[in-house]
N, C-alpha and C positions, 0 to 999 in steps of 0.2 A: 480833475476827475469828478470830483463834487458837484459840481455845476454839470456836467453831462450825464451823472446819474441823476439830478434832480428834474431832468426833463420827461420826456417820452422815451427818452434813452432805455431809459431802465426796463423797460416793456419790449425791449430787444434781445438780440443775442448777441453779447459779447466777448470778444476771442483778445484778448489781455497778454500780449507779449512781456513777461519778466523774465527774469534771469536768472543764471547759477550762482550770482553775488550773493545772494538772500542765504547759500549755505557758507558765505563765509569761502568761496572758491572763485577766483579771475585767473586771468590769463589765460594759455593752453594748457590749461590742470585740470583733470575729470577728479582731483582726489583733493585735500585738503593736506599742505606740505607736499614735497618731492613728489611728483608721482614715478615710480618705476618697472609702469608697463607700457605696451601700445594704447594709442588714444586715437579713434577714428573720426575725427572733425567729419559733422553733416554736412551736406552741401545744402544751397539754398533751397532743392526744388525738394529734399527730403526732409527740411523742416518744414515748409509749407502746406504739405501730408496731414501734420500736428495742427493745424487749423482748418481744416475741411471736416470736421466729425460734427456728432451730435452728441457728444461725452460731457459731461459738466463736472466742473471739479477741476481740481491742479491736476495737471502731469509736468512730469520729467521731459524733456528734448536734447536726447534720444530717451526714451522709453526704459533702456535697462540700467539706466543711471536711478539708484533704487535709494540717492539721498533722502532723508526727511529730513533731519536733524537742521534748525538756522542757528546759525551762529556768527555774527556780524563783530562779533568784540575784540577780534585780533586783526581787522581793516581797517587802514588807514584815514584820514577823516573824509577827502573825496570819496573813498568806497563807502564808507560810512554812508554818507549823505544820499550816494546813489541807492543801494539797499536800502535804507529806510523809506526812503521814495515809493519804491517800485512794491515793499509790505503794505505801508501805505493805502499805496493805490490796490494792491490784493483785496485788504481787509475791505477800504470800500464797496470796493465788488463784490462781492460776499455777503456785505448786509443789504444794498442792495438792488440788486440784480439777481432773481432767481435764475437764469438759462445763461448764463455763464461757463467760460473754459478760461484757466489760465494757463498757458506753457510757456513753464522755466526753460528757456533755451540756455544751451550748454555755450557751443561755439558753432560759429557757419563759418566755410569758405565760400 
């Protein structure tokens, strides 16, 4: 990621696919622990919505997933490893890349 923001890259716009790992939630879980509600998995063409704007800034995928809160410390060291990755590569983007979007995608079918 380093290396593609040190080009002309960075003078671009960037749409940065991460993930719900980053709060510390895998699987088909929209919660942290058990979940024991309905969970409406997106489909591909209505995550691909979440990459068409001119928004900057982190969002959510779906949008009324209203997590902030990372908490990586109770994942095991694959998840670990993946999370730290993909903050990582956030923070990169962020310092810099002004015209940046990152979406935290939840789950697609």
């Amino acid at each position: 990621m380093l290396n593609l923001l040190n080009t002309k890259a960075r003078n671009c716009r960037i749409v940065y696919a991460s993930s719900k790992i980053v709060y510390g939630i895998y699987g088909f879980n929209c919660c942290l622990g058990n979940c024991e509600h309905d969970y409406n998995i997106m489909n591909v063409e209505e995550v691909a919505k979440h990459f068409h704007d001119n928004k900057i800034g982190t969002s959510n995928c779906p949008e009324w997933q209203d997590t902030r809160q990372l908490n990586i410390r109770e994942l095991d060291n694959q998840r670990t490893i993946y999370a730290n990755t993909k903050l990582a590569n956030e923070s990169l983007i962020r310092k810099y890349c002004p015209n940046f979007k990152i979406v935290r995608i939840w789950d697609i079918v």
